[in-house]
Backbone bond lengths (Angstrom), bond angles and torsions (degrees), N, CA, C in turn:
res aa  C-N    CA-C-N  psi(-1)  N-CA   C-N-CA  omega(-1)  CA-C   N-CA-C  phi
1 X - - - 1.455 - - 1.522 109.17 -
2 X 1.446 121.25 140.87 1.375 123.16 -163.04 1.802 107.78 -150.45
3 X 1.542 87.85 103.25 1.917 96.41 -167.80 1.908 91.11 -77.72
4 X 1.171 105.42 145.42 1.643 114.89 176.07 1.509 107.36 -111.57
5 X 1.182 114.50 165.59 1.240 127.64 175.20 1.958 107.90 -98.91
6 X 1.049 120.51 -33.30 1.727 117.60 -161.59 1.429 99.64 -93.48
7 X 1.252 118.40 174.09 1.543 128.78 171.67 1.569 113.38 -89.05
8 X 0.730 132.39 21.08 1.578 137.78 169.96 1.471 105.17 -11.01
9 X 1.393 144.45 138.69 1.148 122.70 143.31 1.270 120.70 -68.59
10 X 1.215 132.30 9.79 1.594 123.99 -178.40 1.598 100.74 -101.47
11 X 1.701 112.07 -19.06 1.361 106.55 171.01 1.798 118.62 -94.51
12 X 1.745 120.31 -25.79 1.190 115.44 140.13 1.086 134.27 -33.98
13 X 1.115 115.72 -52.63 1.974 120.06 -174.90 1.774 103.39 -66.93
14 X 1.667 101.74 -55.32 1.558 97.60 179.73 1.752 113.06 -75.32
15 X 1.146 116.18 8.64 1.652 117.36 177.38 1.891 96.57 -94.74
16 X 1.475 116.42 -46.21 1.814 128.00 -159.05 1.330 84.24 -45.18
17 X 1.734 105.77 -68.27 1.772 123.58 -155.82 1.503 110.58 -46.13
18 X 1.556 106.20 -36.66 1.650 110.14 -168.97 1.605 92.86 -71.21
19 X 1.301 118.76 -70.26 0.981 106.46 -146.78 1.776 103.98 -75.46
20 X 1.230 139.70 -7.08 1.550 137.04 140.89 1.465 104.18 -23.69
21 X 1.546 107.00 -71.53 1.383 100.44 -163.77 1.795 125.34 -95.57
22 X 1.505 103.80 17.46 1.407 109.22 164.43 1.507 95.50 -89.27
23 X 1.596 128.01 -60.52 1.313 121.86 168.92 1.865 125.65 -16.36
24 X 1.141 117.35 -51.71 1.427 152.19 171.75 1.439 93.12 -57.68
25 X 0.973 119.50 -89.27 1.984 125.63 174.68 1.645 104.19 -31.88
26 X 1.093 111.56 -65.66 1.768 115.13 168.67 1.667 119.70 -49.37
27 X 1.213 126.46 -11.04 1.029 121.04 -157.52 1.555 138.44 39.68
28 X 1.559 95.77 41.30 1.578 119.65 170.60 1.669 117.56 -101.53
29 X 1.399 94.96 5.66 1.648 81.65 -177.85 2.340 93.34 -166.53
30 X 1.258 99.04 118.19 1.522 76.65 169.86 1.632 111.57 -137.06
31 X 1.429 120.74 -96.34 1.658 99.21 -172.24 1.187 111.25 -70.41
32 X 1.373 147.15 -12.86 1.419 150.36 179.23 1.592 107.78 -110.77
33 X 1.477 104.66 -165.42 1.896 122.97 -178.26 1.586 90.55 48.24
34 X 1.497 91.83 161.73 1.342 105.16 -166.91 2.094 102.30 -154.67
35 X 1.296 94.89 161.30 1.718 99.62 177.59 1.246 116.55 -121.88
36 X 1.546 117.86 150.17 1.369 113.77 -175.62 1.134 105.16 -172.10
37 X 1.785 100.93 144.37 1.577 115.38 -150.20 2.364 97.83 -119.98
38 X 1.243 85.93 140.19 2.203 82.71 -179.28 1.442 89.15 -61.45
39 X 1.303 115.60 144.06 1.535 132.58 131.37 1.376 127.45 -43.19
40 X 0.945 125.32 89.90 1.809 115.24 -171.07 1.270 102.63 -48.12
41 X 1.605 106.04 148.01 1.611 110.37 172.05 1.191 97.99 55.78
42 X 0.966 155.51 25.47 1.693 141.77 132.98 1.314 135.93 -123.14
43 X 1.060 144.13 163.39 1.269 140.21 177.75 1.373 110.46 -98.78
44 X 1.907 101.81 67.16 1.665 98.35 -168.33 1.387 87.99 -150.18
45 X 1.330 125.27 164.19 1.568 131.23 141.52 1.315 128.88 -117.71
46 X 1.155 118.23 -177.49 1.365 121.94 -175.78 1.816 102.68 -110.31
47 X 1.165 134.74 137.32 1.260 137.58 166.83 1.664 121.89 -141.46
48 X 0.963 122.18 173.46 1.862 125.55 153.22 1.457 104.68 -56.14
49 X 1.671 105.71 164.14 1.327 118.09 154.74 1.452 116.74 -82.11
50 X 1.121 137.60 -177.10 1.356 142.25 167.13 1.330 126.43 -44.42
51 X 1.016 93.95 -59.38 1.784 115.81 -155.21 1.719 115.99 -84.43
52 X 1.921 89.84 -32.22 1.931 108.63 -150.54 1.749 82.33 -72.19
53 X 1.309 98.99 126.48 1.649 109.07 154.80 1.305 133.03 -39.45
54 X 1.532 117.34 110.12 1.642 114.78 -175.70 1.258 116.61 -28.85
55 X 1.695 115.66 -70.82 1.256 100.66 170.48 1.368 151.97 -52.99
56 X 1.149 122.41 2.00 1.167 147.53 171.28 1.916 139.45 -103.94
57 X 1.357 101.51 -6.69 1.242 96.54 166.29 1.385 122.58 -74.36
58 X 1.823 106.95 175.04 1.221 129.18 -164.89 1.118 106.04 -120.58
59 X 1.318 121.23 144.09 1.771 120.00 135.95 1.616 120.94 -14.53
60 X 0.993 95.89 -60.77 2.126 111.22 -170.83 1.608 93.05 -84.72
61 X 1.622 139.38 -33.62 1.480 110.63 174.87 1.348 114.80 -75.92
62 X 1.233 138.60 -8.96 1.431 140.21 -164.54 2.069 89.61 -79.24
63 X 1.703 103.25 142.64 0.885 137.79 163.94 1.469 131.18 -83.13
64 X 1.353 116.41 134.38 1.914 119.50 -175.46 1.420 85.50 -111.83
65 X 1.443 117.19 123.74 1.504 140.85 -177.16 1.105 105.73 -123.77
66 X 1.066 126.80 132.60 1.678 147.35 -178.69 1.768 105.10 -95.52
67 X 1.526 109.57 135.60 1.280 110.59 -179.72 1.483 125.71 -57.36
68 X 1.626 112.12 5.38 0.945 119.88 165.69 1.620 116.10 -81.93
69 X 1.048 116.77 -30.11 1.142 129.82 171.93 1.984 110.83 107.85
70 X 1.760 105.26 28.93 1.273 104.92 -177.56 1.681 99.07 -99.22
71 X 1.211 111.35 169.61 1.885 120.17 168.40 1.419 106.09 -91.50
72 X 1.406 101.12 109.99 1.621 104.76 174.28 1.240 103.84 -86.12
73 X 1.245 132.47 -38.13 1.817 140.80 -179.38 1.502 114.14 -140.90
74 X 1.341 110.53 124.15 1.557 123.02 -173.40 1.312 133.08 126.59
75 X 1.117 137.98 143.83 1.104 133.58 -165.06 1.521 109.69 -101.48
76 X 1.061 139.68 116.49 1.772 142.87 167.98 1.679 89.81 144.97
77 X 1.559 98.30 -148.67 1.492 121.16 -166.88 1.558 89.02 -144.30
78 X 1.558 86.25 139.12 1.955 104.05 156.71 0.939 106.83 -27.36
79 X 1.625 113.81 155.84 1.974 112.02 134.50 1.397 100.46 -64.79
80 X 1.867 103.62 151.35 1.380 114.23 166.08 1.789 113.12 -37.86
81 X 0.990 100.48 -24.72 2.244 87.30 -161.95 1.324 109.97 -111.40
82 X 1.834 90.88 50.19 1.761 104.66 170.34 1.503 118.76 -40.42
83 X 1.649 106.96 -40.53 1.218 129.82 -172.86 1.241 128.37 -41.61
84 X 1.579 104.32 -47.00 1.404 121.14 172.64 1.842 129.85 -31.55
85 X 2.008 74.24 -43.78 1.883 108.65 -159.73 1.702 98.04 -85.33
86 X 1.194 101.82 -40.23 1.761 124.64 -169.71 1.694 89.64 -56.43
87 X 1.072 96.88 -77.69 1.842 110.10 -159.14 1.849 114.33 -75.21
88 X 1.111 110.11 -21.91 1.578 97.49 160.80 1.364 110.30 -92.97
89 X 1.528 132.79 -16.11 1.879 124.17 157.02 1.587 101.36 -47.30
90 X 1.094 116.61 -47.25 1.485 104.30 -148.61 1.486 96.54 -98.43
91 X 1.457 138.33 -13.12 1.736 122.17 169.22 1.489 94.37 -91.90
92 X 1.202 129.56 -19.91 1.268 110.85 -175.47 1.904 114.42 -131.23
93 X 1.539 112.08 95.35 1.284 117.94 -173.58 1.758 104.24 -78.21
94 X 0.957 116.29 -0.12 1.713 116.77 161.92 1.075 112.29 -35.70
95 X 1.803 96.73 -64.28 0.971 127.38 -163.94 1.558 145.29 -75.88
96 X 1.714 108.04 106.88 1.167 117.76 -154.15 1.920 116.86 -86.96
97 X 1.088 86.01 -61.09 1.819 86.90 169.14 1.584 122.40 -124.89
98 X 1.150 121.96 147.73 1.486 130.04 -160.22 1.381 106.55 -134.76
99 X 1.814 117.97 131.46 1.497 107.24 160.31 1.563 98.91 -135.19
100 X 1.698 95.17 145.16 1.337 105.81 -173.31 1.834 97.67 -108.78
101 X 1.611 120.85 117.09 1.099 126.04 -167.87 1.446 110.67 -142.57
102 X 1.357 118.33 156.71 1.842 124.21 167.09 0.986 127.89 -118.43
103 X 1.770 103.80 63.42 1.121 117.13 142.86 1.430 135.39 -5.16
104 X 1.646 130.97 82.93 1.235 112.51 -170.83 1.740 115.53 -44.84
105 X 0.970 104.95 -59.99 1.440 117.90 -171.71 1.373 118.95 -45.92
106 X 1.160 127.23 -33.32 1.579 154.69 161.38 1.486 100.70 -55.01
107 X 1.353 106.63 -80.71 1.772 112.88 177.99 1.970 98.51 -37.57
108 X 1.337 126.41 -45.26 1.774 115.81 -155.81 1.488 90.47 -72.88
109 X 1.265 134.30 -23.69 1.918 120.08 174.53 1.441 118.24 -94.87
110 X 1.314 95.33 4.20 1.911 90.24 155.27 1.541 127.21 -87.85
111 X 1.430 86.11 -16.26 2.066 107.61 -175.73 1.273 116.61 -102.61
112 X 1.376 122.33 15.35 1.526 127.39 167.66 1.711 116.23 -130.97
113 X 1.631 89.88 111.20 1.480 70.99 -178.88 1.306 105.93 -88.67
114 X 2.136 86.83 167.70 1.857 106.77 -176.23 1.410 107.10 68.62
115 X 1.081 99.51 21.30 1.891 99.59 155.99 1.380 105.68 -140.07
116 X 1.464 114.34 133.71 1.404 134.35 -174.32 1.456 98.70 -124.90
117 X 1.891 101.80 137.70 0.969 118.55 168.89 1.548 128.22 -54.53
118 X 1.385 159.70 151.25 1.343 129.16 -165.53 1.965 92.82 -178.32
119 X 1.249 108.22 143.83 1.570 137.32 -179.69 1.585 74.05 -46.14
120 X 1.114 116.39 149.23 1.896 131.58 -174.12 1.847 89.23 -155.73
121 X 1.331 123.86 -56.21 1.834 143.74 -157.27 1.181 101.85 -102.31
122 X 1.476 119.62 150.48 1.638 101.30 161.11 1.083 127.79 -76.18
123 X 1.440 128.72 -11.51 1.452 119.69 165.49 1.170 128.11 -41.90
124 X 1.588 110.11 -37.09 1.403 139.37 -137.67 1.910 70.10 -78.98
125 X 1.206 149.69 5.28 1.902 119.29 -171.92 1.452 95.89 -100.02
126 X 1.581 111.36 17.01 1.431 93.66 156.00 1.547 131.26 -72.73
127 X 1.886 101.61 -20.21 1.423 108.41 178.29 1.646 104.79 -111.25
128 X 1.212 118.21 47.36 1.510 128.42 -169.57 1.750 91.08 -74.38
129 X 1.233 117.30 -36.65 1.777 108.99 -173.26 1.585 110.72 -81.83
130 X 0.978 120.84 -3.54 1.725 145.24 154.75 1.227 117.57 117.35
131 X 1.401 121.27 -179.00 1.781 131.16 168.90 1.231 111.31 -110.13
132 X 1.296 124.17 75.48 1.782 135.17 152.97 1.730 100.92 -19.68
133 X 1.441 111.06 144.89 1.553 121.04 148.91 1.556 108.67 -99.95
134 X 1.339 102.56 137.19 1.974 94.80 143.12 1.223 100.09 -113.23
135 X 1.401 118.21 155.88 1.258 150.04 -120.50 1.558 98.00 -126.79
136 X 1.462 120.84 -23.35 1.474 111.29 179.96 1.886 112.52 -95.82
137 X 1.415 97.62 128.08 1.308 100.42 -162.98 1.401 105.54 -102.07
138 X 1.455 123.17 48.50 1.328 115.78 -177.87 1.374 91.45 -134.60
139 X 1.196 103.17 178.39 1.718 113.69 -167.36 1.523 102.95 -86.23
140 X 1.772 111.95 120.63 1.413 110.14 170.22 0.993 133.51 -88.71
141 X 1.590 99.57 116.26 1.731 120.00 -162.41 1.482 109.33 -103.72
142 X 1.427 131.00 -18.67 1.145 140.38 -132.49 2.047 87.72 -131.37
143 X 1.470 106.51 159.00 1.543 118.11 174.09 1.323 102.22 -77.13
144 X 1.308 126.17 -56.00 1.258 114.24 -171.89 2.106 117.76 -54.03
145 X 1.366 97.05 -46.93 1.240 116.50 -158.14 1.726 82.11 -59.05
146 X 1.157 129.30 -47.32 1.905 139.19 171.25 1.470 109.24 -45.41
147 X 1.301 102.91 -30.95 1.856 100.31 -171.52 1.592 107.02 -94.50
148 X 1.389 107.79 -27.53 1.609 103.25 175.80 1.601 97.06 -79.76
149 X 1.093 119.38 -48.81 1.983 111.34 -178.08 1.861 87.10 -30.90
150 X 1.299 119.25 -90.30 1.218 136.18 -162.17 1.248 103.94 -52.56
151 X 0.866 157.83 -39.89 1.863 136.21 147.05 1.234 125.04 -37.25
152 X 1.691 99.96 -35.21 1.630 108.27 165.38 1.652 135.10 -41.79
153 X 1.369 75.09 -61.86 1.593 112.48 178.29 1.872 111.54 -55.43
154 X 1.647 95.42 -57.98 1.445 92.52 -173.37 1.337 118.32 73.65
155 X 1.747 103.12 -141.85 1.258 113.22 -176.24 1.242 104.29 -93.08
156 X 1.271 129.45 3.92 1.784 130.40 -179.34 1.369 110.73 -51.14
157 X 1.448 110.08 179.97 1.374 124.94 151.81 1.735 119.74 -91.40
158 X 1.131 124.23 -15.51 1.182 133.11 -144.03 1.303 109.99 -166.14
159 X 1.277 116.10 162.48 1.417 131.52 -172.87 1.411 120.26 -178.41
160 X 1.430 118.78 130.99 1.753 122.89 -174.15 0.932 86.10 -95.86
161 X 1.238 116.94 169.73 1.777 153.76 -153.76 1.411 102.08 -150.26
162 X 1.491 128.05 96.20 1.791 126.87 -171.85 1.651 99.02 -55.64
163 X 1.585 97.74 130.88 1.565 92.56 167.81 1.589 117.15 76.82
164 X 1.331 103.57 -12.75 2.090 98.47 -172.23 0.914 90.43 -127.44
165 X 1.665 128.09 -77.23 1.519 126.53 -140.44 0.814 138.62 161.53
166 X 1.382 165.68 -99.43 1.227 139.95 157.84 1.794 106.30 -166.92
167 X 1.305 87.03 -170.26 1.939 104.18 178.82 1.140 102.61 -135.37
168 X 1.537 123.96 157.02 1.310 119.48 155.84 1.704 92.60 -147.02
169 X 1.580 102.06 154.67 1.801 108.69 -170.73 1.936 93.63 -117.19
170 X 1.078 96.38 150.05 1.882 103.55 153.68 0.953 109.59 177.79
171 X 1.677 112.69 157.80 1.428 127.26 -163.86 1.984 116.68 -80.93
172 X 1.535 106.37 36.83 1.370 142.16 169.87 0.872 122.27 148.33
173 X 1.497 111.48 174.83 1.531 134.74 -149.63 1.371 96.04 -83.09
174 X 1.367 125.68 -40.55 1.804 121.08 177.35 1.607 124.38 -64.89
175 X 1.319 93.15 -39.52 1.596 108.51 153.40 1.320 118.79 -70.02
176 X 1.216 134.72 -15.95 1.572 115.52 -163.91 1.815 76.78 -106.95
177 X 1.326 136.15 -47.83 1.671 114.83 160.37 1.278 124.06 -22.64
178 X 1.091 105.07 -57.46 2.143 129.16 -165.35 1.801 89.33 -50.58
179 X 1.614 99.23 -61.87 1.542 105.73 -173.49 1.562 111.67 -60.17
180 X 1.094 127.24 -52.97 1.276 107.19 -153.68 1.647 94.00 -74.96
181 X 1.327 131.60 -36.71 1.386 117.58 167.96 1.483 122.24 -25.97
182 X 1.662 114.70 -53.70 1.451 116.58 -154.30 1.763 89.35 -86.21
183 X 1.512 120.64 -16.50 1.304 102.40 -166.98 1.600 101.47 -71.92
184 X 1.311 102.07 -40.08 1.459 102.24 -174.93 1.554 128.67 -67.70
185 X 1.907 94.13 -7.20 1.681 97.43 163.58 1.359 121.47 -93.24
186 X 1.688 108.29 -8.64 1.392 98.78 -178.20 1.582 104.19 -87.97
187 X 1.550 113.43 -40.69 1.494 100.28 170.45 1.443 134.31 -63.48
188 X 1.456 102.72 -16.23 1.346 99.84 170.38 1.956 111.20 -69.69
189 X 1.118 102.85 -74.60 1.800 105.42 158.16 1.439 112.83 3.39
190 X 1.783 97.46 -82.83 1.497 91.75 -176.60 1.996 133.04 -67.26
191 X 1.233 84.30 -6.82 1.576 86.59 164.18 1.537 123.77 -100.76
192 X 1.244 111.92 0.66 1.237 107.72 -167.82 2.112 83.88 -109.99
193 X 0.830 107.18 -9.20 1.738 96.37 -177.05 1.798 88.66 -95.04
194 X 0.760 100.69 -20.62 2.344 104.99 175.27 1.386 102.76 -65.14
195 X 1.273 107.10 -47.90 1.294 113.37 -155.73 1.628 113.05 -79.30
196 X 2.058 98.17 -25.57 1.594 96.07 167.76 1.472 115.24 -68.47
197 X 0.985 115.77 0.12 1.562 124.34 -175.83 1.747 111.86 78.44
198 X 1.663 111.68 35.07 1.222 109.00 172.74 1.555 113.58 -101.50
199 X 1.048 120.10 -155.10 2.089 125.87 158.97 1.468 106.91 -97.31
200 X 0.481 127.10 127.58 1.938 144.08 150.76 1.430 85.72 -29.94
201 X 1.322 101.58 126.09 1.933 115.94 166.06 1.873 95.33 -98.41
202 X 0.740 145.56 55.60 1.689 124.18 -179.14 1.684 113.09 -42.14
203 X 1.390 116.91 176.09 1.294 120.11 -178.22 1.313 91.76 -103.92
204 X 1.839 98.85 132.71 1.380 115.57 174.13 1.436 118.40 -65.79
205 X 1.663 122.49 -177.90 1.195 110.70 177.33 1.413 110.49 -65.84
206 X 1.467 96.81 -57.87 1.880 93.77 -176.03 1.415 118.44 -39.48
207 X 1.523 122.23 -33.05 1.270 112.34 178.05 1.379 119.65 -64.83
208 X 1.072 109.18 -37.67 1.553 133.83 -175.22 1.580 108.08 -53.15
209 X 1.659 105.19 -52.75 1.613 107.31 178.08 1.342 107.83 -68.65
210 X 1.433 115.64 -18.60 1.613 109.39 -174.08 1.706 109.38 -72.53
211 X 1.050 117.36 -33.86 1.201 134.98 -156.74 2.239 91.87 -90.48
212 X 1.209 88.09 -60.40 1.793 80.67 171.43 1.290 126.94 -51.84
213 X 1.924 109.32 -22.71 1.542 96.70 -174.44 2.004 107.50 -86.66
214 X 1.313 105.69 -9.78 1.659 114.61 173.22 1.490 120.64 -99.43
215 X 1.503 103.13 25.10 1.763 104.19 -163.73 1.493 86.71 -87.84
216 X 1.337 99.59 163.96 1.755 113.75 -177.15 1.368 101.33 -162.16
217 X 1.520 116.34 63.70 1.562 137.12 174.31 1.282 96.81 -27.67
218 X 1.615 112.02 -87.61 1.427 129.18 -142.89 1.685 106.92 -47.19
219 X 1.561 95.23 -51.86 1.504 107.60 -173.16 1.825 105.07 -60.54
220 X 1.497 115.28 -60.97 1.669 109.24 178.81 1.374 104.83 -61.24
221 X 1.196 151.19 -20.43 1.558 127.22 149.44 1.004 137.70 -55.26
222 X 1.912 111.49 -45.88 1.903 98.91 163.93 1.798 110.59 -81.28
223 X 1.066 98.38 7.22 1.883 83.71 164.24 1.440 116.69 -97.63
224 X 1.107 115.71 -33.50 1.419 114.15 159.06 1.799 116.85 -60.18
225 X 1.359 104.64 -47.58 1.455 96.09 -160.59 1.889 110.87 -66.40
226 X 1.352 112.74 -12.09 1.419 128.81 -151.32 1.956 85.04 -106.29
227 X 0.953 107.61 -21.46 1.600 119.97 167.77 1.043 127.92 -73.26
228 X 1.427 116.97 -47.64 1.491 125.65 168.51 1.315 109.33 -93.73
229 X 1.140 133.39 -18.94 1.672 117.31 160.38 1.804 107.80 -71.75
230 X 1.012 147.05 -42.45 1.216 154.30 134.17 1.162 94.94 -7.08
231 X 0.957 147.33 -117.38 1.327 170.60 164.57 2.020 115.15 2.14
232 X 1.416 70.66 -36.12 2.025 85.20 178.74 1.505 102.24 -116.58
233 X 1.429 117.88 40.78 1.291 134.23 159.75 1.281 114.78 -104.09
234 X 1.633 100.53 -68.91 1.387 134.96 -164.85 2.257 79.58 -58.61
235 X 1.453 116.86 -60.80 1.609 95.28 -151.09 1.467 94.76 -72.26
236 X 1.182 139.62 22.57 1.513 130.65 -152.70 1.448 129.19 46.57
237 X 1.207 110.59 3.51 1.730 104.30 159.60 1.295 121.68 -58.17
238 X 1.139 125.92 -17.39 1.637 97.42 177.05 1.774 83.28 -145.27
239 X 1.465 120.25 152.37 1.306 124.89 -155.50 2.028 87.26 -103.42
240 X 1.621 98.27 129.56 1.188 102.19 166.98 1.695 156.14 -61.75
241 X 1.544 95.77 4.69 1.472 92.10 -179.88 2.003 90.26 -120.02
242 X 1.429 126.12 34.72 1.347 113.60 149.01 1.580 129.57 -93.37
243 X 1.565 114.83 132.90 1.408 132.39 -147.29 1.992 93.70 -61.35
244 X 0.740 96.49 93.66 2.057 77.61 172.46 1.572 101.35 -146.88
């Protein structure tokens, strides 16, 4: 196994698949939601086909999709909710890789009202500027229905989906793993301190700045990411001699 430093698309495509199916191993992503990384220099990404089983994609099944939403390289069709991928690339050029998933735990704070999701962990100050909902709970198939997600979203990291599920953005695919892990520990946290029948303590601001002035992104992403490929070796989720 051989981690790279450049954006290659041959190391995008073999990075999407891994982290699809470490997601899948985590139980962050299973017969539906999907991941997808920009094409450098193009106005395209890389994603799954529709149909091909999370756990099971490849390097060579992943698709190059044009912000139009045509297949420049690959064999099948998008998932329907190209849109998602389409319309937060283009309001937000930050933004490098995206997975749209249903999160149980994510979906249970769209269905209670007067409870907001909220930093609980310190990981959690990745969503310190907050977690917006949009409000339409059907599957976005449509441009518009893509442009309100992404107005949603904004300048966030993240975003719930009422009733479905959510988004999460980061400036890569090892990071956008790293994240959806910690999101799913902070929501788990805060429901499980609900559930003792106490209040949610969240982390204040001051804590928050304390924790930002000792953050060390780059480094806790390749230690995580070199963790869960490890890890999704050893169970056979992801086959050990692909370059990522």
């Amino acid at each position: 196994m051989t981690v790279h430093a450049s954006n290659s698309d041959a190391l995008l495509r073999a990075q999407t698949a891994a982290t699809t199916r470490l997601m899948v191993m985590e139980g962050l992503l299973d017969y539906s939601g999907h991941v997808a990384v920009r094409a450098p220099g193009r106005d395209a990404f890389f994603i799954q086909s529709a149909i091909e089983p999370r756990s099971d994609v490849s390097p060579d099944s992943m698709l190059l999709v044009g912000f139009d939403g045509a297949v420049i390289e690959g064999e099948g069709r998008p998932p329907f909710e190209i849109p998602i991928h389409i319309e937060i690339f283009k309001a937000r050029p930050d933004v490098e890789a995206i997975v749209h998933c249903h999160m149980e735990l994510a979906i249970w704070f769209t269905m209670m009202e007067g409870v907001q999701l909220v930093p609980m962990r310190a990981r959690a100050i990745r969503w310190r500027s907050g977690i917006p909902m949009d409000m339409d709970p059907s599957h976005i198939k449509t441009t518009q229905q893509g442009q309100t997600l992404a107005r949603t979203l904004g300048p966030h990291h993240a975003a719930l989906m009422r009733a479905h599920g959510m988004v999460l953005t980061a400036e890569s695919l090892p990071a956008l793993l790293v994240d959806a892990v910690h999101f799913d520990e902070n929501a788990r946290a805060q429901m499980q301190v609900m559930q003792a029948g106490k209040t949610p303590l969240p982390l204040t601001d001051a804590e928050l700045e304390q924790i930002d002035r000792h953050e060390m992104r780059p480094f806790h992403v390749d230690k995580l990411w070199s963790y869960y490929v490890c890890k999704g070796v050893k169970q056979n989720a992801i086959p050990g001699d692909w370059d990522i």
